[in-house]
N, C-alpha and C positions, 0 to 999 in steps of 0.2 A: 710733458711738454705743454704749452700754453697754446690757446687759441690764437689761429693769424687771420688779420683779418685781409684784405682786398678793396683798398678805393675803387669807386667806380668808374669806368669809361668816360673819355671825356666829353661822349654826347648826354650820358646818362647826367653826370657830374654838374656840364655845364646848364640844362635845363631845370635841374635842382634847383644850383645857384642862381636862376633867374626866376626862378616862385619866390627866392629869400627877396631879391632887388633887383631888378632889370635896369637898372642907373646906367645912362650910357658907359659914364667913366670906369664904373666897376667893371662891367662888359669888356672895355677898351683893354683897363689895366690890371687891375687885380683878379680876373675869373682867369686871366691865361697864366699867370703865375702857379694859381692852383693846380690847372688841367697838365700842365707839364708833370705832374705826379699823377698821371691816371694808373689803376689798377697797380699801384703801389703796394707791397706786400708790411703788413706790420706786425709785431709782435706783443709790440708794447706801447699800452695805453697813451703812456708819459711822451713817445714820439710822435703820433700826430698829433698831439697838444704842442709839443715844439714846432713839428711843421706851420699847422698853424699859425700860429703865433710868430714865426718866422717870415710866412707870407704876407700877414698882415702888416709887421712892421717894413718889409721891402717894398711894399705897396706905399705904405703911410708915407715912409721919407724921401719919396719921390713928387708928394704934392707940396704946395708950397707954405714956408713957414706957419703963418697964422692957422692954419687946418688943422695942421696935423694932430693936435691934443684932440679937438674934436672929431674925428674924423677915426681917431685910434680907438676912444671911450665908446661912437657910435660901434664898431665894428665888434668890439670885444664884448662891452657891456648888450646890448643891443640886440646881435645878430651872432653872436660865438656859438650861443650853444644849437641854432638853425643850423651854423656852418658846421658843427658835428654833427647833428641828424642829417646833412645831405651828404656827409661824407661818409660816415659808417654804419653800416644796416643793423648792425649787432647790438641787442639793449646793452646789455652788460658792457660788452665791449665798451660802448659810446656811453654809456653811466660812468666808467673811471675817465676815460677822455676828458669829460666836463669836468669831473673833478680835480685832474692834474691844469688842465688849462685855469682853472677858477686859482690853482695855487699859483701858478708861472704869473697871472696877473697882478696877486699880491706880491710876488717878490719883485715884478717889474713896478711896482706902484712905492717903492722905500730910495 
């Protein structure tokens, strides 16, 4: 059986995300997105690289047209692999995470 890992509480989580960027908007919109999956149980790498990656984009298409491309590359390119380290305490663990996430970007990018 594989290691599982455990997101963090969503005080621990949310104070994290606000070392990465304390942006109001982010605060407002995209950190409660995240904190609805506190202490989330995972088993596999490749799924919170989808979480992720899910939250970002439910985030992104709710700002308006012109942003969003930048607004997608900041967050991904940027801040993805902070928003792994604040999410998963586990090297290893969070070493294939960025690696599955770095893929899900290429195939989002064709």
């Amino acid at each position: 059986m594989g290691k599982i890992i455990n997101l963090p509480g969503a005080t621990e989580m949310e104070g994290k995300m606000l070392k990465i960027n304390s942006n109001h908007y982010w605060k407002k919109y995209f950190y409660p997105l995240l904190l609805q999956h506190e202490r989330r149980s995972f088993a596999n790498p490749h799924s919170v690289a989808l979480l992720l990656t899910n939250i970002i984009y439910e985030y992104v298409e709710r700002l308006p047209v012109p942003f969003k491309p930048v607004m997608a590359k900041i967050m991904c390119t940027m801040h993805g692999e902070s928003f792994i380290n604040a999410l998963v305490k586990d090297a290893e663990f969070a070493k294939e995470v960025k690696k599955s996430f770095r893929e899900l970007l290429l195939v989002t990018r064709q």
